[in-house]
N, CA, C, O and CB atoms as a CASP TS submission, in Angstrom:
PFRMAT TS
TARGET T0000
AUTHOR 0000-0000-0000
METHOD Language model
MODEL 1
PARENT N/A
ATOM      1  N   UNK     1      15.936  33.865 -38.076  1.00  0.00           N
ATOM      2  CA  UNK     1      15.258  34.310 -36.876  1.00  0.00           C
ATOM      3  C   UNK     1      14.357  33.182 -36.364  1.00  0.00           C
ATOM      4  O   UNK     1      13.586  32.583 -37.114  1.00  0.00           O
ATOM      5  CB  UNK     1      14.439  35.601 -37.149  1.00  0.00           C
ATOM      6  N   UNK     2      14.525  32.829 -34.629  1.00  0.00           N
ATOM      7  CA  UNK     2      14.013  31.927 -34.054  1.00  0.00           C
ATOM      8  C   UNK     2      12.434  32.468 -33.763  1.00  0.00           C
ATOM      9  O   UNK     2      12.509  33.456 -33.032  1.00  0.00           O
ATOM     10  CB  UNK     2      14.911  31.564 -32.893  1.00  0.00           C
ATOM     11  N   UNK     3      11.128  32.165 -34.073  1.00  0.00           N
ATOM     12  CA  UNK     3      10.040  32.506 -33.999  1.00  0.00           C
ATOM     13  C   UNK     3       9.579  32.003 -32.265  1.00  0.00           C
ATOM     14  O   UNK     3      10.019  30.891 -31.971  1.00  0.00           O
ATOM     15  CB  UNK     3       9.306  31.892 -35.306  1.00  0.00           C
ATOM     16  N   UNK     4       8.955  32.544 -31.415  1.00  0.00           N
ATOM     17  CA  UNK     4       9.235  32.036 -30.339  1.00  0.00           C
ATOM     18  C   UNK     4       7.229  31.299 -30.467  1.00  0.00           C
ATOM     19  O   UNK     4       6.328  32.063 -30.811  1.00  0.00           O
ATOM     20  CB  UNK     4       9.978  33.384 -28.943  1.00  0.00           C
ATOM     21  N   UNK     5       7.047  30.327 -30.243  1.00  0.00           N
ATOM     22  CA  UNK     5       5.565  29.761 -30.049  1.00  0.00           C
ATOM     23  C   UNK     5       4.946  30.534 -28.618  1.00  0.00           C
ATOM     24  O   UNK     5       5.560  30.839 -27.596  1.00  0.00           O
ATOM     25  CB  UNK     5       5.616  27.855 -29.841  1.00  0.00           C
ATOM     26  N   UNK     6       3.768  30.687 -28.896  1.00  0.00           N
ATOM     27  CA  UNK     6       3.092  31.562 -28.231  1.00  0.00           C
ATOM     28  C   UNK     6       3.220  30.891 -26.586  1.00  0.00           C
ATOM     29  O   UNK     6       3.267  29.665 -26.485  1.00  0.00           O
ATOM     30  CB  UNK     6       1.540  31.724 -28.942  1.00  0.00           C
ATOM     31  N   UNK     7       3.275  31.797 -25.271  1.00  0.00           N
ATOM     32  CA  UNK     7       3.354  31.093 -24.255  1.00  0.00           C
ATOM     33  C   UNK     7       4.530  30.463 -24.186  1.00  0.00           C
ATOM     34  O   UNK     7       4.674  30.120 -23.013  1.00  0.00           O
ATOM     35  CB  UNK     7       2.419  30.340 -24.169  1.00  0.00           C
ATOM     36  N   UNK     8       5.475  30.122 -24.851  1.00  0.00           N
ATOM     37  CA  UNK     8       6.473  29.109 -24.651  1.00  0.00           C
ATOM     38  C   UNK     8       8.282  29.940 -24.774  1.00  0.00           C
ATOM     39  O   UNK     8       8.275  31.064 -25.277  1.00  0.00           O
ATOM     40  CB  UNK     8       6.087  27.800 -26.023  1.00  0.00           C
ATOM     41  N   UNK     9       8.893  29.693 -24.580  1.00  0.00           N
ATOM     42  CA  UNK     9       9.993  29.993 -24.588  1.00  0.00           C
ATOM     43  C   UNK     9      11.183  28.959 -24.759  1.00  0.00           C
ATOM     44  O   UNK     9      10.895  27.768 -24.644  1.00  0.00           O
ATOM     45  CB  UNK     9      10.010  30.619 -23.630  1.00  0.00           C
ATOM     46  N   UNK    10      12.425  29.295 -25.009  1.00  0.00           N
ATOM     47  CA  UNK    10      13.447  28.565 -25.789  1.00  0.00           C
ATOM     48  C   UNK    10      14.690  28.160 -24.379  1.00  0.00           C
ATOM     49  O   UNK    10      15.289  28.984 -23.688  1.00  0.00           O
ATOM     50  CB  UNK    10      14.138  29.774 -27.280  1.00  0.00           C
ATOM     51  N   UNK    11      14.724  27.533 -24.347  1.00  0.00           N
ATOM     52  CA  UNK    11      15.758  27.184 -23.194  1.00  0.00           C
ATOM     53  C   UNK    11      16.610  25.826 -23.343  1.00  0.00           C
ATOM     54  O   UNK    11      16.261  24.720 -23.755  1.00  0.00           O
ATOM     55  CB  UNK    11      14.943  27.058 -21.814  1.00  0.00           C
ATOM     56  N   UNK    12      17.856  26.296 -22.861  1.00  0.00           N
ATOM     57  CA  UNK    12      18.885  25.078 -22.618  1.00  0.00           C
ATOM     58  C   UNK    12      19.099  24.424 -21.739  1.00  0.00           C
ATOM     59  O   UNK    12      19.148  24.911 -20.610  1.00  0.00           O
ATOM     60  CB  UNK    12      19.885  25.236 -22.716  1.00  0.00           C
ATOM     61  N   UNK    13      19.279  23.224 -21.946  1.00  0.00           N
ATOM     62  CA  UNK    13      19.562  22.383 -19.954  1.00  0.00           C
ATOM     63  C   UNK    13      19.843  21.519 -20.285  1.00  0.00           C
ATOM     64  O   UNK    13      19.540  21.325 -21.462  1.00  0.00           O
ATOM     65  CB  UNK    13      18.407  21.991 -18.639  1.00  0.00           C
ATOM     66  N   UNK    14      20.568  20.422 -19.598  1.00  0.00           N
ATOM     67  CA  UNK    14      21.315  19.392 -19.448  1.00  0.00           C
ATOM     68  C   UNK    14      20.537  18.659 -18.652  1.00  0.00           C
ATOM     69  O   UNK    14      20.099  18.905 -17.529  1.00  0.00           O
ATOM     70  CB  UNK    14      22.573  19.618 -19.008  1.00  0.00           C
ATOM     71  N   UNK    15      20.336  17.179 -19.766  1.00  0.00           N
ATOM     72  CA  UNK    15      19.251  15.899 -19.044  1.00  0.00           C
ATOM     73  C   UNK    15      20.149  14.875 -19.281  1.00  0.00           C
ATOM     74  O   UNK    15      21.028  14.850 -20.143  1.00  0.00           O
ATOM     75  CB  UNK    15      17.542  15.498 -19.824  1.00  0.00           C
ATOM     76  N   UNK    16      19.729  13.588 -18.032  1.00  0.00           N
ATOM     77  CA  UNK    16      20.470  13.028 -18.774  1.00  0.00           C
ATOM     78  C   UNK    16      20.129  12.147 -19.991  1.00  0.00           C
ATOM     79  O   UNK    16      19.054  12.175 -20.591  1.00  0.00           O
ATOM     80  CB  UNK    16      21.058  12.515 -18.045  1.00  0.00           C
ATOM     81  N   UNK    17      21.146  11.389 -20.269  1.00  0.00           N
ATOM     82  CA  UNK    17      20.888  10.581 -21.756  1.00  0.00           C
ATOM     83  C   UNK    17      19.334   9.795 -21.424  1.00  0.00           C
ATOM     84  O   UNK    17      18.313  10.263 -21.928  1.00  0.00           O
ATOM     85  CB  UNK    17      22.419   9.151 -22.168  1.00  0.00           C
ATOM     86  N   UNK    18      19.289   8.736 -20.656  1.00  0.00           N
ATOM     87  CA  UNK    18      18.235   8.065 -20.145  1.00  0.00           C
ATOM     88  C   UNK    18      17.065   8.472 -20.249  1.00  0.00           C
ATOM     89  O   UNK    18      16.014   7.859 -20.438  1.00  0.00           O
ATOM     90  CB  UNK    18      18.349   7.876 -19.090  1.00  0.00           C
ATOM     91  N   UNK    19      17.430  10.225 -20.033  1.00  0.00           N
ATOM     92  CA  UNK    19      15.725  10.553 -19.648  1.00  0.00           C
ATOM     93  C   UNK    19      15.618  11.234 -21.615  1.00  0.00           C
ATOM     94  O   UNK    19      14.701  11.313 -22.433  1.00  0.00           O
ATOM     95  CB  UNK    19      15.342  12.350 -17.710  1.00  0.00           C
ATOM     96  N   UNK    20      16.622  11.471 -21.623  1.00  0.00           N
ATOM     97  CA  UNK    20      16.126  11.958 -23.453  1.00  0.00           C
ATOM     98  C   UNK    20      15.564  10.674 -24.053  1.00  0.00           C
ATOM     99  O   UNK    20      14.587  10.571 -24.796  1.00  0.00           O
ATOM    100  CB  UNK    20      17.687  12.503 -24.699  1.00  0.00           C
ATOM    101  N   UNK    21      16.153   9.970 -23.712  1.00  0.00           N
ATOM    102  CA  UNK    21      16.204   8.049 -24.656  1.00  0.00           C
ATOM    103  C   UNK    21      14.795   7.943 -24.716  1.00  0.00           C
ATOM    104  O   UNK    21      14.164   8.046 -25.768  1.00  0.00           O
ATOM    105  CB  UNK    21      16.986   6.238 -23.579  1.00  0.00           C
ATOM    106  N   UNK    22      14.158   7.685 -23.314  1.00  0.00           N
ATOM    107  CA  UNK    22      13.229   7.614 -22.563  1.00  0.00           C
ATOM    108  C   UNK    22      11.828   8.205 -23.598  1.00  0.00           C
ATOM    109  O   UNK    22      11.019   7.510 -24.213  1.00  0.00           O
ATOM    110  CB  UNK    22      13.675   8.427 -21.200  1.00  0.00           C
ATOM    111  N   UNK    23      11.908   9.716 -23.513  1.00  0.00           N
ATOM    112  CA  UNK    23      11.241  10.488 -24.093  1.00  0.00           C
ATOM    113  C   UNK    23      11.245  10.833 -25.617  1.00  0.00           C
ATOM    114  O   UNK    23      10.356  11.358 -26.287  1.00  0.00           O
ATOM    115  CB  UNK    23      11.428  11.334 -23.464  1.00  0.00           C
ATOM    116  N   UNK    24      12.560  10.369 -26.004  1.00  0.00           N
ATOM    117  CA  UNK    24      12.276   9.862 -27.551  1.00  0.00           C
ATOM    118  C   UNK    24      11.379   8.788 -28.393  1.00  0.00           C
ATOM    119  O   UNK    24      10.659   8.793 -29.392  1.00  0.00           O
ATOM    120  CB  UNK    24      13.320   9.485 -27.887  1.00  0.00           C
ATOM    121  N   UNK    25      11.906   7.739 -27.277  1.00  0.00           N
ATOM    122  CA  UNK    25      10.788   6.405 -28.128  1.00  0.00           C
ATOM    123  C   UNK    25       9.837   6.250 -27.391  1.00  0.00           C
ATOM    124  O   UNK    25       9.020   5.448 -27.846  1.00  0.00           O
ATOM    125  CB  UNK    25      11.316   4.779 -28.370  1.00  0.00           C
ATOM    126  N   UNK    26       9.513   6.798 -26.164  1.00  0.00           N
ATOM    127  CA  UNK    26       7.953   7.064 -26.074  1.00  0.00           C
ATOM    128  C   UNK    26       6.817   8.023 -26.689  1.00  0.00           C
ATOM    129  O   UNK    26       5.610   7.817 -26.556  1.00  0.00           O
ATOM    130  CB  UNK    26       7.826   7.313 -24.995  1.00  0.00           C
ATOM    131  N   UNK    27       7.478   9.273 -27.490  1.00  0.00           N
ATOM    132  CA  UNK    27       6.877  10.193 -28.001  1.00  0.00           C
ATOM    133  C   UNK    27       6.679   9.217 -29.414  1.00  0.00           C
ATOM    134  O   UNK    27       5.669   9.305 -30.112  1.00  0.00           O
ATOM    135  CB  UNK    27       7.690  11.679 -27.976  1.00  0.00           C
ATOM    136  N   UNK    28       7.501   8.535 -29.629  1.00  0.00           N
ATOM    137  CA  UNK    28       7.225   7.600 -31.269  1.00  0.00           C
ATOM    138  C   UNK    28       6.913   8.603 -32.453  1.00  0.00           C
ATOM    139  O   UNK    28       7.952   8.939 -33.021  1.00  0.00           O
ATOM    140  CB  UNK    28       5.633   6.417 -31.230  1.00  0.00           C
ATOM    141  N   UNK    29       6.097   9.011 -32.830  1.00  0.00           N
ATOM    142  CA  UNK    29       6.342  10.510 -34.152  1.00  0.00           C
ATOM    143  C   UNK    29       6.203  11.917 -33.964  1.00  0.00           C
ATOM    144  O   UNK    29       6.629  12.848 -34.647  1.00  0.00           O
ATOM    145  CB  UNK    29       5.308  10.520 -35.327  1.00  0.00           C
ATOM    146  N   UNK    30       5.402  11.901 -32.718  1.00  0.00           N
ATOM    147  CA  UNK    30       5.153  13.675 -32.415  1.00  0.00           C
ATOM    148  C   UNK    30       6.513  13.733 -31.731  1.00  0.00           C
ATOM    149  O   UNK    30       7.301  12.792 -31.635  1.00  0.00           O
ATOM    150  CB  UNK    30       3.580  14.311 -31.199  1.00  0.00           C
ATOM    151  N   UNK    31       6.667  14.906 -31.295  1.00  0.00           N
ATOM    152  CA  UNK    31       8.209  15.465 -31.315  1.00  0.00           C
ATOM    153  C   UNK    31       8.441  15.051 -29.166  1.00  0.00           C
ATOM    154  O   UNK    31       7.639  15.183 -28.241  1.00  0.00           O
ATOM    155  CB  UNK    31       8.264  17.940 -32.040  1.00  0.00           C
ATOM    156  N   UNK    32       9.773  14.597 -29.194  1.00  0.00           N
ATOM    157  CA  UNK    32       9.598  14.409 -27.530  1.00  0.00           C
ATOM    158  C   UNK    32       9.704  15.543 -26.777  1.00  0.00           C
ATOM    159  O   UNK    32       9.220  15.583 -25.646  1.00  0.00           O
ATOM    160  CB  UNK    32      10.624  13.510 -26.887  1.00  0.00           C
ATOM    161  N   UNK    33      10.433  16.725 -27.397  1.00  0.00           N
ATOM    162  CA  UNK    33      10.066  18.119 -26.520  1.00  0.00           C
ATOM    163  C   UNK    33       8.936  17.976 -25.924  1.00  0.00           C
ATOM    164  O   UNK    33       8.960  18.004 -24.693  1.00  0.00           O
ATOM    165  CB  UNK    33       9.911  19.438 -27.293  1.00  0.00           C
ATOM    166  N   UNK    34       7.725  17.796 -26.569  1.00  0.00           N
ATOM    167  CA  UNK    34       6.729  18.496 -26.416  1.00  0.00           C
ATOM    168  C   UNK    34       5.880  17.474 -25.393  1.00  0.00           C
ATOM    169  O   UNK    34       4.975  17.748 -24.605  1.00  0.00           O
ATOM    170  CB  UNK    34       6.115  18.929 -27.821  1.00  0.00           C
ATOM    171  N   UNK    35       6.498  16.233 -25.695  1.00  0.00           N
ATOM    172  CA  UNK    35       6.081  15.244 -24.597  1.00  0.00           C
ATOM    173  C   UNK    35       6.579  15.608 -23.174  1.00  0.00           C
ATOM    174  O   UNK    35       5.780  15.753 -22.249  1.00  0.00           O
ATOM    175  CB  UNK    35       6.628  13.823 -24.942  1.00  0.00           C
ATOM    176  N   UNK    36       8.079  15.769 -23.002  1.00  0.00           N
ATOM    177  CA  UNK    36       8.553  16.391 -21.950  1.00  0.00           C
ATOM    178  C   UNK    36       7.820  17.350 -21.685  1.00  0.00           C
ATOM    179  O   UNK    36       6.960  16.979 -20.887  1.00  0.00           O
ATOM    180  CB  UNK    36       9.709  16.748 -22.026  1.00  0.00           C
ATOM    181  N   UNK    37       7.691  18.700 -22.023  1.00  0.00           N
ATOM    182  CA  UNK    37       6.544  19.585 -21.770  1.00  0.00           C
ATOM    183  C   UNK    37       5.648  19.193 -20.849  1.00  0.00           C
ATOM    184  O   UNK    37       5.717  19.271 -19.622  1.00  0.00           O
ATOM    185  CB  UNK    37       5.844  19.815 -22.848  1.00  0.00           C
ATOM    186  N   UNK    38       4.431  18.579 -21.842  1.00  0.00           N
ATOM    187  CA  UNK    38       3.232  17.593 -20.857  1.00  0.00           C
ATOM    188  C   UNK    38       3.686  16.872 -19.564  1.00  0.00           C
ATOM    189  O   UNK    38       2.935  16.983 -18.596  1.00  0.00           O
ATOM    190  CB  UNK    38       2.634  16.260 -21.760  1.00  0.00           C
ATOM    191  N   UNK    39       4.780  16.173 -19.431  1.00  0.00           N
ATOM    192  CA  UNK    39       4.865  15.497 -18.494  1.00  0.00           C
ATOM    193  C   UNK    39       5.388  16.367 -17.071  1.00  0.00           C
ATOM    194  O   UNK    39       5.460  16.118 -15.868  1.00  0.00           O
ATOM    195  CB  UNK    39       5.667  14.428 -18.980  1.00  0.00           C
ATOM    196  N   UNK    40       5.692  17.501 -17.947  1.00  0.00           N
ATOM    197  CA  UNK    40       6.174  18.817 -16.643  1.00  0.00           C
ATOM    198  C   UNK    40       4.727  19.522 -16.198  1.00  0.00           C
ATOM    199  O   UNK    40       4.400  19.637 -15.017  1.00  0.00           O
ATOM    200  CB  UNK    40       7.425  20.408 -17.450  1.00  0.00           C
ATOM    201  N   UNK    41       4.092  19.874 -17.063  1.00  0.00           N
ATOM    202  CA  UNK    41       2.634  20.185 -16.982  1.00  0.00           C
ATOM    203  C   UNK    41       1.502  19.340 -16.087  1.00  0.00           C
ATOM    204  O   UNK    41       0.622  19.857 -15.399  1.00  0.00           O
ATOM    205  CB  UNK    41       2.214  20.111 -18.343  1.00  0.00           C
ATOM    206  N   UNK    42       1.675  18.325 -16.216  1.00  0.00           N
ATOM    207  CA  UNK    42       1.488  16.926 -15.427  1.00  0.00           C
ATOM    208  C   UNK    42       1.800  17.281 -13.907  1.00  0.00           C
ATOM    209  O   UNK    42       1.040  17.308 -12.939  1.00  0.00           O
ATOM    210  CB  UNK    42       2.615  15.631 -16.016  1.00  0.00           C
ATOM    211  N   UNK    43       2.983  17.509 -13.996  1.00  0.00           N
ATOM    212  CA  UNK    43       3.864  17.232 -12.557  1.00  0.00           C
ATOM    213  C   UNK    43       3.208  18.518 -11.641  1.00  0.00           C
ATOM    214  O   UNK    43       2.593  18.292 -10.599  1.00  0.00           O
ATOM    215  CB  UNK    43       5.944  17.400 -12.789  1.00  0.00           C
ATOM    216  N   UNK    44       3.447  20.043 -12.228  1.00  0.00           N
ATOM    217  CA  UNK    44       2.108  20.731 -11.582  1.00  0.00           C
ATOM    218  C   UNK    44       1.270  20.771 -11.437  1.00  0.00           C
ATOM    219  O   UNK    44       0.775  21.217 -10.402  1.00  0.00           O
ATOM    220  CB  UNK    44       1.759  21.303 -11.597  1.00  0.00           C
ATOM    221  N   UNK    45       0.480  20.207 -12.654  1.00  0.00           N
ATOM    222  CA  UNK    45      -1.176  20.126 -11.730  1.00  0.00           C
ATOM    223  C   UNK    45      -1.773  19.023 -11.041  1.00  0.00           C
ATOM    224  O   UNK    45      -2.939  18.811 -10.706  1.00  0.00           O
ATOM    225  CB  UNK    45      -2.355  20.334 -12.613  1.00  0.00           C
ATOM    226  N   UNK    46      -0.655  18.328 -10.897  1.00  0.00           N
ATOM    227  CA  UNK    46      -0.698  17.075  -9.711  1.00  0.00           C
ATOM    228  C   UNK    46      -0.266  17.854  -8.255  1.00  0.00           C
ATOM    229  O   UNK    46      -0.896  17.807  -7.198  1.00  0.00           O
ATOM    230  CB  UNK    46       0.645  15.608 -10.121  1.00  0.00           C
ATOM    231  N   UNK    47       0.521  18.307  -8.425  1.00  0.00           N
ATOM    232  CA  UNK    47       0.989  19.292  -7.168  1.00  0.00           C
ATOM    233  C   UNK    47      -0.468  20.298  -6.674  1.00  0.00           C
ATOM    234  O   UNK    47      -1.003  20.406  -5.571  1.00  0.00           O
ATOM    235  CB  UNK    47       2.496  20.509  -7.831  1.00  0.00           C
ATOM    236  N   UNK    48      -0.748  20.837  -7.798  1.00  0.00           N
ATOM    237  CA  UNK    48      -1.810  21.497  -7.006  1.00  0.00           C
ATOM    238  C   UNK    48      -2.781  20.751  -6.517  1.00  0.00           C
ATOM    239  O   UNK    48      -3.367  21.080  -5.485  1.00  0.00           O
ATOM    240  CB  UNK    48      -2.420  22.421  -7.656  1.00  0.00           C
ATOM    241  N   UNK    49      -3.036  19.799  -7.106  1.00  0.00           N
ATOM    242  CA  UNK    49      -4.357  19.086  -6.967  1.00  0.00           C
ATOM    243  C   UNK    49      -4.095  18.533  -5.389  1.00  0.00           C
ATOM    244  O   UNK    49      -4.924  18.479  -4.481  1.00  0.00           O
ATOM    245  CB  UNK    49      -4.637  17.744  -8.275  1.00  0.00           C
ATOM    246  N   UNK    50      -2.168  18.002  -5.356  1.00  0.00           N
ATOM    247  CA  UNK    50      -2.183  17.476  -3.954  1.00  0.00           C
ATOM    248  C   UNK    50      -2.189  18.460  -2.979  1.00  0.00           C
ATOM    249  O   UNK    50      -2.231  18.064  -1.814  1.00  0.00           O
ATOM    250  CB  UNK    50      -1.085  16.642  -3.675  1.00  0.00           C
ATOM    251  N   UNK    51      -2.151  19.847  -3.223  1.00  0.00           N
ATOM    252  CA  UNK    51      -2.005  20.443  -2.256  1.00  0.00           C
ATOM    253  C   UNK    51      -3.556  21.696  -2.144  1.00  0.00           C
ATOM    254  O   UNK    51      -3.630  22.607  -1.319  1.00  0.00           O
ATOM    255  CB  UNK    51      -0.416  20.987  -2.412  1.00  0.00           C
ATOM    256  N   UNK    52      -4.497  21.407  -3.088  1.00  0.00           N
ATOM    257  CA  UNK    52      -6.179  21.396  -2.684  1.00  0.00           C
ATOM    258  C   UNK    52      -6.615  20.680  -1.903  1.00  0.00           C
ATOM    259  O   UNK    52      -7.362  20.988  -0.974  1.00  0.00           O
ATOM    260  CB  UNK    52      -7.063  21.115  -3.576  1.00  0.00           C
ATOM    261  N   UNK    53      -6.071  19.270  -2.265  1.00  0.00           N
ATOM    262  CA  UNK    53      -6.718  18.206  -1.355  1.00  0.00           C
ATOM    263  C   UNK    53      -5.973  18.200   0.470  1.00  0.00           C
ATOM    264  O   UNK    53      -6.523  17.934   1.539  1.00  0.00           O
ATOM    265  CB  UNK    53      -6.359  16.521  -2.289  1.00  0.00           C
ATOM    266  N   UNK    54      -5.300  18.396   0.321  1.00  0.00           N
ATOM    267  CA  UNK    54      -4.121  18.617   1.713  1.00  0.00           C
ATOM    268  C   UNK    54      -5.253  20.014   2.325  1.00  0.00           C
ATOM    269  O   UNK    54      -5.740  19.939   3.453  1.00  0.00           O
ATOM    270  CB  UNK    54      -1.785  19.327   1.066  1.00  0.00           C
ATOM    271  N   UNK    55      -5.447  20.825   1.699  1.00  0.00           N
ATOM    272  CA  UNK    55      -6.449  22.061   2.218  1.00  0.00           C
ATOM    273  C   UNK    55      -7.352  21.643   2.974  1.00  0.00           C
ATOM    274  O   UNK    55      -7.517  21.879   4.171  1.00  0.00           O
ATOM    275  CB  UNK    55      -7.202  22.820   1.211  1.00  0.00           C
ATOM    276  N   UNK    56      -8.248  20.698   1.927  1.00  0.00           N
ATOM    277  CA  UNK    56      -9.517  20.609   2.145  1.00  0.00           C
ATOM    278  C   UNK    56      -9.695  19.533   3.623  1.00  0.00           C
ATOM    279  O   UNK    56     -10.526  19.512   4.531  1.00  0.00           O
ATOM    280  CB  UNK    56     -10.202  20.069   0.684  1.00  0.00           C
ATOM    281  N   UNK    57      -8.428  18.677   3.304  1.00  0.00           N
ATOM    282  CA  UNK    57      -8.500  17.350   4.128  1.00  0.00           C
ATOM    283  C   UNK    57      -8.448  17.849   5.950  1.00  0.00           C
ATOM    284  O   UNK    57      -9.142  17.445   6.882  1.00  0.00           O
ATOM    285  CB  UNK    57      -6.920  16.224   3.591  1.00  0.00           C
ATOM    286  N   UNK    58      -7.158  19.021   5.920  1.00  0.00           N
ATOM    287  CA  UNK    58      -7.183  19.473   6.783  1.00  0.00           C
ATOM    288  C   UNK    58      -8.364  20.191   7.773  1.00  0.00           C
ATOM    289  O   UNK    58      -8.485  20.096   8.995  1.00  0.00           O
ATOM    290  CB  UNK    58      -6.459  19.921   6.438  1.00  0.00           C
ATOM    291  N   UNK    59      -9.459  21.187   6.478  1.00  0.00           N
ATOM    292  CA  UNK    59     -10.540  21.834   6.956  1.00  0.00           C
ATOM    293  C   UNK    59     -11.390  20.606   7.890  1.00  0.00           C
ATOM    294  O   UNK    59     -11.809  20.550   9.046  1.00  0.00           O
ATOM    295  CB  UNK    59     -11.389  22.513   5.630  1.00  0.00           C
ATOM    296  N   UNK    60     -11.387  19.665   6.690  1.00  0.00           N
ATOM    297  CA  UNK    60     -12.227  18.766   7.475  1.00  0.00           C
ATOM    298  C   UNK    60     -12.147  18.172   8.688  1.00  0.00           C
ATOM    299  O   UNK    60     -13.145  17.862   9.339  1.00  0.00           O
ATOM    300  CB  UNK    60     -12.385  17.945   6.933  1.00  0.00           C
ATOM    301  N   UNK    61     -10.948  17.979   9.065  1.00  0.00           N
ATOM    302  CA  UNK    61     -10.325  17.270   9.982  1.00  0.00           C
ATOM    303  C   UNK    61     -10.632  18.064  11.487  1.00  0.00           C
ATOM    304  O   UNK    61     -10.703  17.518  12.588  1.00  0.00           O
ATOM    305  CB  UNK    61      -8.759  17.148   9.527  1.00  0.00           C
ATOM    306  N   UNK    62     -10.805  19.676  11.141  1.00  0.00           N
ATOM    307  CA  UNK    62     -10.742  20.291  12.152  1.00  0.00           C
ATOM    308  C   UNK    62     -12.376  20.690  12.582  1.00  0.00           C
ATOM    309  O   UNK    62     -12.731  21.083  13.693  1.00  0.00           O
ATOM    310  CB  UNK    62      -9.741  21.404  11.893  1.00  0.00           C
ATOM    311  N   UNK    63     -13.157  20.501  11.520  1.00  0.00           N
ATOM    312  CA  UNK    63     -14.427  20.701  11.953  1.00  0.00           C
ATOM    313  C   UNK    63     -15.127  19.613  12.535  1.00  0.00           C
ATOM    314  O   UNK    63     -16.118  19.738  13.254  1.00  0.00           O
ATOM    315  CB  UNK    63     -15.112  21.148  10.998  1.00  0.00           C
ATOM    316  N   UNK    64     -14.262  17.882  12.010  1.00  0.00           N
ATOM    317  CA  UNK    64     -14.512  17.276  12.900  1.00  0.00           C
ATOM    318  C   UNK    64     -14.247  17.311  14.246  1.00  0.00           C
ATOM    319  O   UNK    64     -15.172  17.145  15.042  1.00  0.00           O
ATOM    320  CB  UNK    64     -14.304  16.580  12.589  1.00  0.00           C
ATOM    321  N   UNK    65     -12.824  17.551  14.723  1.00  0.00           N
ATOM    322  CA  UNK    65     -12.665  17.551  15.867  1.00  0.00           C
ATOM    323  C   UNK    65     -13.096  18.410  16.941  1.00  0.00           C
ATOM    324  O   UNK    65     -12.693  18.333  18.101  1.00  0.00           O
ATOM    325  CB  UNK    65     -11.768  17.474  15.857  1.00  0.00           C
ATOM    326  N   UNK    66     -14.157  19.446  16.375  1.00  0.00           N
ATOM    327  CA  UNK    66     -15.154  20.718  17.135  1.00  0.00           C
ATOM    328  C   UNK    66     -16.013  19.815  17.793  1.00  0.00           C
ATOM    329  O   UNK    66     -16.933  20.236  18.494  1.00  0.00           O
ATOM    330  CB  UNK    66     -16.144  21.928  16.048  1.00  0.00           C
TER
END
């Protein structure tokens, strides 16, 4: 029996070789799953962050132009 880690779930997908390669010898002893992980984790809260700042930039933009 597969124990599932808390929050996380088990999934299959097709990468290519490059990006496994990639994420193997950059993870060096901790496991590269989990590096991949982070770097997906990464990729959203960069997204949000760009799209707070896109909010805010806009607010501003319009109270200047009052």
């Amino acid at each position: 029996m597969v124990r599932a880690h808390l929050g996380k779930r088990q999934v299959n997908m097709y990468l290519d070789a490059a990006v496994i390669e990639y994420f193997k010898a950059k993870a060096g002893g901790r496991g590269y799953q989990t590096l991949m992980n982070e770097a997906l984790r990464e990729a959203i809260d960069r997204e949000s962050i760009e799209t707070m700042l896109r909010h805010v930039m806009r607010e501003e933009l319009q109270r200047a132009q009052r």
